[in-house]
N, C-alpha and C positions, 0 to 999 in steps of 0.2 A: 875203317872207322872214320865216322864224319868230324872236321875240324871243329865246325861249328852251324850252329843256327839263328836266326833271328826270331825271336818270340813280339807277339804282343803285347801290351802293358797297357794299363790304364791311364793315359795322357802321357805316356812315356814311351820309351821303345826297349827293350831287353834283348840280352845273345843268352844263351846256353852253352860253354864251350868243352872243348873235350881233350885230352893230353893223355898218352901212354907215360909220359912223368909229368911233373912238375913244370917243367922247361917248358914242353909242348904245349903246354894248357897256358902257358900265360902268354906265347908266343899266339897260339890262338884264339885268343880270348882279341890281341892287342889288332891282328887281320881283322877279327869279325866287327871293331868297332870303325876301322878304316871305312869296312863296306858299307855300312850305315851312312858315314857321315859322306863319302866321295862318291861319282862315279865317272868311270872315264870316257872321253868323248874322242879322243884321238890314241892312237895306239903312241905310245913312247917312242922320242927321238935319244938318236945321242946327241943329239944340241941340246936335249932341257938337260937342264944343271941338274949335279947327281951331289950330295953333300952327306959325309962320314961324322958323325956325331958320338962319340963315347958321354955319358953322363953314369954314375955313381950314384945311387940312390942306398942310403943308411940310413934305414927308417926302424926306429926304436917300436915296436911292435908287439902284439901278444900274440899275434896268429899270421897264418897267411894272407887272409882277406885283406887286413889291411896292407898287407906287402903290394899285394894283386891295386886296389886301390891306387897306391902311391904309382904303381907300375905304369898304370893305363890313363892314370891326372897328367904325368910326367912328358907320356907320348903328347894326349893331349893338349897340353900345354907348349909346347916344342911346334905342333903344328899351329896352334892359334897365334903363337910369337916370333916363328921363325920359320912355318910354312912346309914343315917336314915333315912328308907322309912316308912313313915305314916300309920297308921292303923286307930287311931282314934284319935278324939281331941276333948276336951274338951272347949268350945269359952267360956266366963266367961264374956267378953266382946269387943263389938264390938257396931262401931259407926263411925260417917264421919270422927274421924281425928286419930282414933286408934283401936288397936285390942290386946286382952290381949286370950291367948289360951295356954293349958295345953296337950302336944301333947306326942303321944306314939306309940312306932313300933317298927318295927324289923329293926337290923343290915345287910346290903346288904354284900351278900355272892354269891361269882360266885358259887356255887354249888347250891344255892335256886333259883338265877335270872341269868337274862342277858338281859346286857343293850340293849333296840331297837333303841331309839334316845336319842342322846345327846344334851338336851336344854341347848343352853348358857344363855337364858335369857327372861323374862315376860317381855313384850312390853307393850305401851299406845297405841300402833294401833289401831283404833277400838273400843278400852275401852270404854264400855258403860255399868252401871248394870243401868236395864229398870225394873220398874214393870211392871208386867204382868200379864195375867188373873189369873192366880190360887197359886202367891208369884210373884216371881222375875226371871230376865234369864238375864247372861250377854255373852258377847261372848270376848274370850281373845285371843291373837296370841302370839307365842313363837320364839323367834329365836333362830333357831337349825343349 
């Protein structure tokens, strides 16, 4: 099964992403918007700075979308304030009205990357996370 894809949007840009659970879909949901916004230009050193971040996110909620939402603001916002592009994360927990994950990556360096697009922000457009035959897919839009 494919993690994810990049869709078109109308003055925006969208992913489609896919999970055999819960976990998976929001873990790739949170790659597919890396790929958007970075791309890298030098293969990783163990000299660039590598930084372990845990953040708790308890977000009073009705659904997953908005969970998914808080999820993907939170990375993004971690990377606009403190330059931290995702490798991997740990979900510890997750459910309709919160999300608790133990996230880890590297420090964003114009010598490693360069930004492709600049997402200001994970939209409710569209927001739909749907079961589907083989986990879960939901489709997100960004505005950039």
């Amino acid at each position: 099964m494919k993690k994810y894809e990049i869709i078109d949007h109308t003055a925006d840009i969208g992913i489609r992403a896919y999970g055999k659970d819960l976990k998976e879909l929001f873990l790739n949901a949170a790659y597919a918007m890396f790929e958007i916004m970075l791309e890298a230009i030098k293969k990783k050193s163990i000299f660039q700075k590598r930084e372990h971040k845990k953040f708790i996110l308890n977000k009073e909620g009705n659904n997953l979308e908005e969970v998914l939402v808080v999820w993907l603001s939170e990375l993004l916002y971690l990377f606009s304030t403190e330059g931290l592009i995702m490798e991997k994360a740990d979900i510890q927990k997750l459910d309709g009205s919160s999300i608790q994950a133990e996230v880890t990556g590297r420090m964003f360096s114009p010598d490693f990357y360069r930004i492709k697009t600049e997402i200001k922000a994970v939209t409710y457009h569209e927001l739909e996370v749907k079961k589907a035959e083989h986990g879960y897919e939901v489709q997100v839009i960004f505005d950039v």
